[in-house]
C-alpha positions as CSV (number, residue, x, y, z in Angstrom):
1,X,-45.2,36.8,-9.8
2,X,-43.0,39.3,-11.8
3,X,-41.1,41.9,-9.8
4,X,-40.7,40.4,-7.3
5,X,-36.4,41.1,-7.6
6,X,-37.7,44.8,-7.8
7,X,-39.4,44.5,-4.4
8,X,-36.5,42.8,-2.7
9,X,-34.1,45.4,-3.6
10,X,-36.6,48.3,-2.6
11,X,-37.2,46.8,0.6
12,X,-33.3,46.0,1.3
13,X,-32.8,49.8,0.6
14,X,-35.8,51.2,2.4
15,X,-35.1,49.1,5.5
16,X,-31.2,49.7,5.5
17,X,-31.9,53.7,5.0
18,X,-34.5,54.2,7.3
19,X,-35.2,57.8,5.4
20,X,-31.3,58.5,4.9
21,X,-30.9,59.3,1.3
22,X,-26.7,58.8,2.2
23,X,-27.3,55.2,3.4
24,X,-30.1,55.2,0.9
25,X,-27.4,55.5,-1.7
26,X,-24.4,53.8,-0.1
27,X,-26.4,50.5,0.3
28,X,-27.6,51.3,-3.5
29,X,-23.9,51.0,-4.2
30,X,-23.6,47.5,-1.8
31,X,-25.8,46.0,-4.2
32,X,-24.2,46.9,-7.3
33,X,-20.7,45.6,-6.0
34,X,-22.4,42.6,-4.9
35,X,-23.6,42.1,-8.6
36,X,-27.3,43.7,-8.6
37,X,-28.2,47.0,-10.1
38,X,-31.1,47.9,-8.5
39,X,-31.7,49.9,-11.7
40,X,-31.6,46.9,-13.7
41,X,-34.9,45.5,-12.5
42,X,-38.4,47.3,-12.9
43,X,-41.5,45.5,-11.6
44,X,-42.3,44.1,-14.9
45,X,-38.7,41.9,-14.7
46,X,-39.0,38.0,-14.6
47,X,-38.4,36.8,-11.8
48,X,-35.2,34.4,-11.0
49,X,-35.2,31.9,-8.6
50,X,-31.0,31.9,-8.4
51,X,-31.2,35.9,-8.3
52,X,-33.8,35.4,-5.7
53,X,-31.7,33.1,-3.4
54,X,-28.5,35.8,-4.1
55,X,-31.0,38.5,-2.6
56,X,-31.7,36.8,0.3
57,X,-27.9,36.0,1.1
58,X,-27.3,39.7,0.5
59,X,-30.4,40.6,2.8
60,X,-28.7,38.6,5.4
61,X,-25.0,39.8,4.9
62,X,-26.7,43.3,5.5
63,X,-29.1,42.4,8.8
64,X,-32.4,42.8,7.1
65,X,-35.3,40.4,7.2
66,X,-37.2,40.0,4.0
């Protein structure tokens, strides 16, 4: 299933944000420190199963379920 990455990272932001476009952005910017540019993906990108397992970590680190 591609874009799956893509609906990781939208979901990590959404859930982190809650509506806030600051936290909204700030956890944006936690995602490109921690090596994944959320602008990188689209939901036509091939899906990774290492990036995958990095997202999940990240999800963690950040308290959101996926």
């Amino acid at each position: 299933m591609a874009g799956q990455i893509r609906v990781m990272i939208d979901r990590i932001i959404s859930e982190r944000s809650k509506g806030n476009a600051i936290m909204a952005a700030t956890t944006r910017t936690k995602l490109i420190l921690k090596g994944f540019s959320p602008d990188d993906y689209s939901s036509s990108s091939p899906d990774d199963a290492a990036a995958i397992a990095r997202l999940r970590e990240i999800a963690h680190e950040l308290n959101v379920a996926l």
